[in-house]
C-alpha positions as CSV (number, residue, x, y, z in Angstrom):
1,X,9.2,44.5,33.4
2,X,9.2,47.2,35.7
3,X,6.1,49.7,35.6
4,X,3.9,52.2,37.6
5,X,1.6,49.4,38.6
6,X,-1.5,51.5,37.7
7,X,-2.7,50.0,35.0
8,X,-4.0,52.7,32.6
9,X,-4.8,55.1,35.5
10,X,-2.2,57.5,35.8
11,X,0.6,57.2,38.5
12,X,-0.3,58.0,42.3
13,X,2.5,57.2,43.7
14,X,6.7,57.2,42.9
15,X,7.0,53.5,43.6
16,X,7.3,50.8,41.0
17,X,6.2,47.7,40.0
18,X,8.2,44.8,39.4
19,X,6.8,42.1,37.2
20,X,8.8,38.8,35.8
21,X,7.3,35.5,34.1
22,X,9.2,32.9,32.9
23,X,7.0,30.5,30.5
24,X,7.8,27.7,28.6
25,X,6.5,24.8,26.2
26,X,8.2,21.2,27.1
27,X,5.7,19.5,24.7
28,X,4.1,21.3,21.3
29,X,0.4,21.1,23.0
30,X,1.6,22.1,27.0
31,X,2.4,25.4,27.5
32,X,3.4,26.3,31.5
33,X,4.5,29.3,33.1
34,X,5.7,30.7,36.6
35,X,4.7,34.6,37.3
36,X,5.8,36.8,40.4
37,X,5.1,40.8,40.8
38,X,6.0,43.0,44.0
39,X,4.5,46.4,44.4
40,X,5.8,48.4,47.5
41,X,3.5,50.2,49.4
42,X,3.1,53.9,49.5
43,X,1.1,56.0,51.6
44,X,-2.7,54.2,51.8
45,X,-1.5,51.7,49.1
46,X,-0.8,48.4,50.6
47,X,2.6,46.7,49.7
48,X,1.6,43.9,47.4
49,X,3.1,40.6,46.0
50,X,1.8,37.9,43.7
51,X,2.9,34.3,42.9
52,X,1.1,32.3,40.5
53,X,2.1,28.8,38.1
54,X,-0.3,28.2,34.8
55,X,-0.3,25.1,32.6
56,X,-2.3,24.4,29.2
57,X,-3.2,21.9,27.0
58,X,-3.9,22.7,23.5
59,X,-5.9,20.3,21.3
60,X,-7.1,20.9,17.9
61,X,-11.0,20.9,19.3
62,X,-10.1,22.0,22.5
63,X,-7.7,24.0,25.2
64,X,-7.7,23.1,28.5
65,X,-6.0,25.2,31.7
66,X,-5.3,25.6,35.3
67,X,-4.0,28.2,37.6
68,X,-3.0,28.9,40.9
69,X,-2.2,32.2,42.8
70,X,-0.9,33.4,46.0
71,X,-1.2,37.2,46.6
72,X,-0.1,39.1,50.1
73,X,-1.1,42.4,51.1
74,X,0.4,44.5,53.9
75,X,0.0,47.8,55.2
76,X,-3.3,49.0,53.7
77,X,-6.2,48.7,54.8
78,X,-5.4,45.5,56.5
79,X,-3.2,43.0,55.9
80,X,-4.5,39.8,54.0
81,X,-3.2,36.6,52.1
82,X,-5.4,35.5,49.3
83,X,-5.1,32.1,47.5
84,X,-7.3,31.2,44.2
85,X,-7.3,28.4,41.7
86,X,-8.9,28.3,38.3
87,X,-9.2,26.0,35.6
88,X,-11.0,26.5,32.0
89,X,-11.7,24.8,28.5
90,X,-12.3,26.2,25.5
91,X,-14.5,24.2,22.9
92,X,-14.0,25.0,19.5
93,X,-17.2,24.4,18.0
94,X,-17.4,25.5,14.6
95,X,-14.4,28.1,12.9
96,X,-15.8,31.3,14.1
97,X,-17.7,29.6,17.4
98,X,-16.3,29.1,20.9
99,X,-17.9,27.8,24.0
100,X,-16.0,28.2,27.3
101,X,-16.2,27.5,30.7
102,X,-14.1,28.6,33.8
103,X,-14.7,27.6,37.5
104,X,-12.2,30.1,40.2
105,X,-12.1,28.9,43.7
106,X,-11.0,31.4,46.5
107,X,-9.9,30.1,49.8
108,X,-10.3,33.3,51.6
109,X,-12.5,36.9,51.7
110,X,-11.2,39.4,49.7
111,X,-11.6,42.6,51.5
112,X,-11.6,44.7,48.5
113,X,-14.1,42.5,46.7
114,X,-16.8,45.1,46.3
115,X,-14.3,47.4,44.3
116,X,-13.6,45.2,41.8
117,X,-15.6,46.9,38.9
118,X,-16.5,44.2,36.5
119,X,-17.7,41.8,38.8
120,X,-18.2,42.3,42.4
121,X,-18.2,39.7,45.1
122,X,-18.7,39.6,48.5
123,X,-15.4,40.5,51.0
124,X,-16.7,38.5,54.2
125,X,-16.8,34.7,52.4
126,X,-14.6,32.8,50.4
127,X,-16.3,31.6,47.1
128,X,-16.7,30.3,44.6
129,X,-17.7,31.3,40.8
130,X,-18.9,29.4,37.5
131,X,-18.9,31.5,33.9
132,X,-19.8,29.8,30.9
133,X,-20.5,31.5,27.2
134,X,-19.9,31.4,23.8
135,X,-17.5,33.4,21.9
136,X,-18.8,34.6,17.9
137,X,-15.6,35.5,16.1
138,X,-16.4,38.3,13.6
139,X,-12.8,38.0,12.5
140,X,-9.5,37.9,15.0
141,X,-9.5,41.1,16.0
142,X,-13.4,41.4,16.9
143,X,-16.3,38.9,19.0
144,X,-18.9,39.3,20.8
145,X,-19.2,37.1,23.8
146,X,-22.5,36.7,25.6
147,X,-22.0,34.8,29.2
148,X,-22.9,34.2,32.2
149,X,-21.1,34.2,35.6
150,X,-22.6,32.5,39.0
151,X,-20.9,33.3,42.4
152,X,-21.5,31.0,45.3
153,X,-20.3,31.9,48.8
154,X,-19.4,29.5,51.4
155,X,-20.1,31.7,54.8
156,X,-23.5,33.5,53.8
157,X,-26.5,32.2,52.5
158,X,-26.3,34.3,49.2
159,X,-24.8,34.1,45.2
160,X,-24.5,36.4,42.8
161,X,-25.7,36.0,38.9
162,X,-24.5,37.8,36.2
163,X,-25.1,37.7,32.4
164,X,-23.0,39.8,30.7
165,X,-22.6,40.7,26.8
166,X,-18.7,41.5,26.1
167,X,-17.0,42.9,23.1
168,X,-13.6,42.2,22.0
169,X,-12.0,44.4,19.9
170,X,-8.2,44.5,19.3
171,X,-6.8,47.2,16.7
């Protein structure tokens, strides 16, 4: 895919994005996939690339995953490797009930950790975060999702604590 790279802000700059991802299924309940983007750098904007490999495991009661990503950054504000790993399951509890957990691991301080508006972390310390909740399905295209998120750093002596409430809602 190629894209402005904004997101749904509009376009700041006349670069593109490049995006590709390549997934595939080698068992019915294993499901992996390879993903690589490359954003060049423009003005203040940092040149960006991302690696990352997922695999799942689907069960009727539950799904299990894990990821890993690899993301450089040059020419902004400084330039930075960052490494993270994740893994999650997903509990299917009753038809419409869901309970999940996810723990992320990153290896390095992201610099541009307080600007991440849904959940800000700390850009001097690696860290490390727990988030656990329960989905209630209204129906497939609505849920409400109470959870909590617990962020641990390795290099000061403080964490963060969340607990959210999040609607999904897909029309």
């Amino acid at each position: 895919m190629l894209a402005n790279g904004e997101g749904i802000k509009g376009e700041i700059n006349k670069m593109k994005k490049i995006y590709v991802a390549i997934g595939f299924s080698p068992l019915k309940e294993v499901y992996f996939e390879l993903y690589g983007d490359y954003s060049p750098g423009a003005e203040a904007n940092p040149t960006v690339s991302t690696l990352q490999a997922f695999l799942a495991y689907k069960r009727k009661k539950f799904t299990a995953g894990l990821q890993y990503g690899y993301q450089t950054h040059s020419g902004g504000k400084e330039d930075f490797n960052l490494q993270v790993a994740s893994g999650f399951v997903v509990f299917y509890l009753k038809e419409k009930v869901n309970l999940f957990a996810r723990l992320d691991r990153t290896f390095q301080p992201n610099p541009y950790g307080e600007e991440i508006s849904y959940a800000p972390f700390d850009p001097t310390s690696p860290s490390t975060v727990f988030l656990a909740g329960l989905d209630f399905k209204v129906d497939s295209n609505f849920s409400f999702i109470p959870n909590i998120a617990y962020d641990n750093y390795d290099d000061i002596s403080a964490s963060d604590l969340y607990f959210k409430f999040t609607m999904y809602i897909r029309w």
